[in-house]
N, C-alpha and C positions, 0 to 999 in steps of 0.2 A: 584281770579279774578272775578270781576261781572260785569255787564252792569248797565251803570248811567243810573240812573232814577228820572225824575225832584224831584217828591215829594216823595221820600224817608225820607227825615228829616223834622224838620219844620225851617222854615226861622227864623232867629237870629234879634234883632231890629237893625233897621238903620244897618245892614252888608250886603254887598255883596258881594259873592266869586265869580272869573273869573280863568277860566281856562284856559290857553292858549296849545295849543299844538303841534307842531312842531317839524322838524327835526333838526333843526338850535337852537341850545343854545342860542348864542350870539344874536342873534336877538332876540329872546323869552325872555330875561333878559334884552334889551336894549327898548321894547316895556312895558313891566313892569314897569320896573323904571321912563319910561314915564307918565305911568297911574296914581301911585303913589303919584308923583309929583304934581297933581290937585289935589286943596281944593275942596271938596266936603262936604256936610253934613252927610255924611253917610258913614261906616269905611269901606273903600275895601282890599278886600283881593284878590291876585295876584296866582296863583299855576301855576308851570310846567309843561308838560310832555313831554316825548319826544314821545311816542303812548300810544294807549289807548290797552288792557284793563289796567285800575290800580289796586295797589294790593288792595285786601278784607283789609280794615283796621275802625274798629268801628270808631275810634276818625276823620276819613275824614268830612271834614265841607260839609253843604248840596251845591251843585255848582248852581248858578244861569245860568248862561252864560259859553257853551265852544265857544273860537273861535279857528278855526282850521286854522293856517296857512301856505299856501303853494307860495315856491318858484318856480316862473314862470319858471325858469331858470331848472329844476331837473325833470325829471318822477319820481323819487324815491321819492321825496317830497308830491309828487301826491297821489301815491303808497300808502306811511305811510297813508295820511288821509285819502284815501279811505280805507283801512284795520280796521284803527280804528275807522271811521265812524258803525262797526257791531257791537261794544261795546257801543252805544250810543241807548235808547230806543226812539222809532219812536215819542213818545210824545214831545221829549226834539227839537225834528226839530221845533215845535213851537211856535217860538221866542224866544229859547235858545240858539239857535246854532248862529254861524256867520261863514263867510270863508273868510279869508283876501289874497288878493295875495299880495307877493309882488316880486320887480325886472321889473316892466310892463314899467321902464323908460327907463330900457338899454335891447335892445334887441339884444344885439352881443352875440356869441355863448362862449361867452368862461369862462366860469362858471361851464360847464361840460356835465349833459348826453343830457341835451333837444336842440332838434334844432329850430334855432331861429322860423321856423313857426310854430313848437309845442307852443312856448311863444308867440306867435302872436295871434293863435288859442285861447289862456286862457286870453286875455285880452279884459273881454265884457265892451262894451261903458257904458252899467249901472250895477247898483247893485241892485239886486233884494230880496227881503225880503220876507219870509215867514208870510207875514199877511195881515191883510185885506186893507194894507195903499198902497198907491200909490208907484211904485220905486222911489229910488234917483237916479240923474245922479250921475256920478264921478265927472264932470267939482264941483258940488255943496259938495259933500264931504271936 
């Protein structure tokens, strides 16, 4: 088990690997197969997990991009990313990282542990980025 570190490897031509990672499978495979699906000029590459740290493995592709996604609807969801947020080096927060929520359309409680003003609380009007660009709204996402 190690902590990612942006430039650990050297970048591959025209590749780029995305990590996604989450508590939720089927969302993390259903949000892939989305990515996938756009023609791009450049081969992307998709990876899973369900937390971080990942195992020590040489042949791991260098990761450009994690996005961490969390269900509005879950503390535990929360939980996981903050946890494995500590296997991530402070470097990779800029502009490697991303955090996606999702669930921010239905806010009824029945999902499970979070209460609706818990997911009310996690739904900020913008998104804000770790770099020197202005925020995007959501309405413009």
């Amino acid at each position: 088990m190690s902590v990612l570190r942006p430039l650990d490897k050297l970048p591959g031509l025209n590749t780029a690997t995305v990590l996604l990672v989450g508590s939720e499978d089927a969302l993390l495979q259903q949000l892939a197969d989305s990515m996938l699906k756009e023609d791009c000029a450049s081969e992307l590459r998709v990876h899973l997990a369900k937390a971080l740290p990942l195992p020590s493995n040489v042949n791991r592709p260098r990761i450009d991009l994690i996005v961490f996604v969390i269900n509005l609807h879950s503390k535990y969801s929360l939980q996981h990313v903050e946890e494995s947020m500590h296997h991530v080096d402070a470097s990779f927060f800029l502009g490697r990282v991303c955090f996606l929520g999702t669930g921010g359309g239905r806010l009824s409680n029945h999902h499970g542990a979070a209460s609706g003003a818990h997911a009310a609380d996690l739904c900020w009007p913008r998104t804000w980025c770790l770099s020197p660009e202005s925020a995007v709204f959501a309405e413009d996402l």
